[in-house]
C-alpha positions in Angstrom: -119.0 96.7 -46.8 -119.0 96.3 -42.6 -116.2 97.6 -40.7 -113.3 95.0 -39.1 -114.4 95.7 -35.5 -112.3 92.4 -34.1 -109.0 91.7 -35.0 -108.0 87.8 -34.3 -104.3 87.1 -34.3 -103.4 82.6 -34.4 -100.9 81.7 -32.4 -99.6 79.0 -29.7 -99.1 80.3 -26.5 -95.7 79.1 -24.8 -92.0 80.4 -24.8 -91.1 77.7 -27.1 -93.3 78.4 -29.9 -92.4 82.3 -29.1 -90.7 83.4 -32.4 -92.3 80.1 -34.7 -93.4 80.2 -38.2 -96.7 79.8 -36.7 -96.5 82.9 -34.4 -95.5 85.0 -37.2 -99.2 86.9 -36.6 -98.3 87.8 -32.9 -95.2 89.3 -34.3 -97.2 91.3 -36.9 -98.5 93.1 -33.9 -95.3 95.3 -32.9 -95.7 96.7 -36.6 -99.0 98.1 -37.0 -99.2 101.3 -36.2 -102.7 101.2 -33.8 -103.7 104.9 -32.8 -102.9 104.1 -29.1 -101.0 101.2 -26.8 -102.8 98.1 -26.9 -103.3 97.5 -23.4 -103.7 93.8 -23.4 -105.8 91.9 -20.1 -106.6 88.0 -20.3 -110.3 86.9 -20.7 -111.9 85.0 -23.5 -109.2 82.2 -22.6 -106.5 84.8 -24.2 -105.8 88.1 -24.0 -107.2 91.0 -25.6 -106.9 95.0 -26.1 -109.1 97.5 -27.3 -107.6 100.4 -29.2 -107.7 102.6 -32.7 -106.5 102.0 -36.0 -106.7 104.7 -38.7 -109.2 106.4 -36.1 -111.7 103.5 -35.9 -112.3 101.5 -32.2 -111.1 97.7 -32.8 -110.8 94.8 -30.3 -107.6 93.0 -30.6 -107.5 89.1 -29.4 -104.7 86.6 -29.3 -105.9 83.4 -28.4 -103.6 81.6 -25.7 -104.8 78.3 -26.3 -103.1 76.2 -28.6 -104.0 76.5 -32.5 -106.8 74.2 -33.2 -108.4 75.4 -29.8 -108.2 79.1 -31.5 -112.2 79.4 -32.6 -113.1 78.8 -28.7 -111.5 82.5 -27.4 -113.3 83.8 -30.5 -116.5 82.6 -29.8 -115.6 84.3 -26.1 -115.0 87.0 -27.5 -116.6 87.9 -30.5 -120.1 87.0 -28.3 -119.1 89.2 -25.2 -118.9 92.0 -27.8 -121.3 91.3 -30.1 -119.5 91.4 -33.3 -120.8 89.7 -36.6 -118.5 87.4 -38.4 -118.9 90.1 -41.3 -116.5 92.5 -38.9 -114.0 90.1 -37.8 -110.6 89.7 -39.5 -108.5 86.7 -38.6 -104.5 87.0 -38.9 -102.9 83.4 -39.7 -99.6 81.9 -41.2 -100.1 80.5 -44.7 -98.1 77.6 -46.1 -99.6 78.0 -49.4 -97.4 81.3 -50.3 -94.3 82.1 -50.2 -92.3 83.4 -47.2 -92.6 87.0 -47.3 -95.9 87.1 -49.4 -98.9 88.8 -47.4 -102.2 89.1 -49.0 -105.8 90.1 -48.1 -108.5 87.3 -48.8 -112.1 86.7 -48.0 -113.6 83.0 -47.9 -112.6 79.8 -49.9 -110.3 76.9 -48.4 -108.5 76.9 -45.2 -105.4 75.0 -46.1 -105.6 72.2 -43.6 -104.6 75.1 -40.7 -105.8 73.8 -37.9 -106.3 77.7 -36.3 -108.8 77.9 -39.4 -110.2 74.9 -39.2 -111.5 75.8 -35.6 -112.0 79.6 -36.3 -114.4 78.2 -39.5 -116.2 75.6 -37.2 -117.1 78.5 -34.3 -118.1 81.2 -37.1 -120.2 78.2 -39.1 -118.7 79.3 -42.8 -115.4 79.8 -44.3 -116.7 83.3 -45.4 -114.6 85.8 -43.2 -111.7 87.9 -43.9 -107.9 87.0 -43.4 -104.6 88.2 -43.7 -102.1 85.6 -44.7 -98.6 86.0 -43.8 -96.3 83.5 -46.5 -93.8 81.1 -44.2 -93.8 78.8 -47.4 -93.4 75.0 -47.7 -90.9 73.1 -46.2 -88.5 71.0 -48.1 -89.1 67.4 -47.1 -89.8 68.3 -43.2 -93.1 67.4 -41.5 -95.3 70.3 -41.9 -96.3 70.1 -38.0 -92.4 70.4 -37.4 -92.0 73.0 -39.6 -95.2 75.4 -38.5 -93.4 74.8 -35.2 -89.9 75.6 -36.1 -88.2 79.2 -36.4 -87.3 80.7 -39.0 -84.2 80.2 -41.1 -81.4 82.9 -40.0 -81.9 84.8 -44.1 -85.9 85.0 -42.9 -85.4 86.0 -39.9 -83.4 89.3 -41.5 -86.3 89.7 -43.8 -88.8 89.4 -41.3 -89.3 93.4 -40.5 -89.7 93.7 -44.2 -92.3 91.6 -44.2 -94.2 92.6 -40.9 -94.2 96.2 -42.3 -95.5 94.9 -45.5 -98.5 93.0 -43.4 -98.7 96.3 -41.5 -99.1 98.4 -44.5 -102.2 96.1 -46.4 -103.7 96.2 -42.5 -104.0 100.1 -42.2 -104.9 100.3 -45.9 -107.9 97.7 -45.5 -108.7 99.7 -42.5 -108.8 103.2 -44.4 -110.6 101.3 -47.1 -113.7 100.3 -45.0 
C-alpha cells in the first residue's frame, strides 16, 4: 500500500461560495491536525502547502478554479511533483450520504460531481482514494443550488462535529499507510 503524498481538497474559489456545502473540504482543513502551519503560496492555478501529518511530508492543494476545472491544478501539481495517482487523496462533498457522514473510499462512481468528474478525466481512472464529507440530498431544490448553498443553521452547529470526525479518519488513514 503507497503512501498519500498529495492531499487534494474541491472547492470554488470566491467569497460567495466561502462557507457552501460544496466547500465543506476547505473547511476540513482548520481541523486536521498537520505536524506544522500549512504555509499556503499560489501555483498550479491554486494554492498549495507542503507540511507533515502523523510525521510523513504531504503536499496540500486547493484548487482555485471552479469545480469542474478542479483535475487541471492537479495535473499542475501532481506533475510538478511527481506523484502517482496511487499517492494522491482527493477531499470532496458527497450528496450520496448523509450530512455529517464521512467515509474513506477507493475507486467506483463519482456521483455526477463535477470536481470528480474532472479529477477522474486528468488521473485517466476512477481508481484513487477519497474522503467524502455527507451534505445529503436536498428536498425538492436543484442540486446545483443546493451544492452552492450554506448550510442549514442546525448543520452549521454540527459542523465542528463533523470536521473533527473527517479529521480523525484522515490522521488514522495516515498512521495506517
Amino acid at each position: 500500500m503507497k503512501p498519500i503524498r498529495l492531499i487534494c481538497f474541491l472547492g470554488n474559489p470566491g467569497r460567495e461560495y466561502e462557507y457552501s456545502r460544496h466547500n465543506a473540504p476547505w473547511m476540513l482543513i482548520e481541523y486536521i491536525p498537520f505536524d506544522t502551519v500549512p504555509v499556503w503560496r499560489n501555483k498550479f492555478k491554486g494554492v498549495f502547502a507542503k507540511t507533515g501529518l502523523q510525521h510523513r511530508q504531504v503536499v496540500l492543494l486547493k484548487p482555485e478554479v471552479y469545480m469542474n476545472k478542479s483535475g487541471e491544478s492537479l495535473r499542475l501539481c501532481m506533475t510538478f511533483f511527481k506523484i502517482p495517482r496511487e499517492e494522491i487523496l482527493v477531499v470532496h462533498d458527497d450528496l450520496e450520504l448523509p450530512f455529517g457522514d464521512v467515509r474513506i473510499k477507493h475507486g467506483n462512481g463519482l456521483g455526477g460531481h463535477n470536481g470528480l468528474r474532472s479529477v477522474s478525466a486528468v488521473l485517466g481512472s476512477r481508481e484513487f482514494h477519497r474522503l467524502r464529507i455527507g451534505i445529503g440530498r436536498p428536498d425538492g431544490e436543484p442540486v446545483s443550488s443546493y451544492v452552492l448553498s450554506r448550510f442549514s443553521r442546525e448543520e452549521e452547529a454540527e459542523l465542528p462535529d463533523v470536521m473533527v470526525k473527517g479529521a480523525g479518519l484522515l490522521t488514522e488513514l495516515f498512521r495506517k499507510r
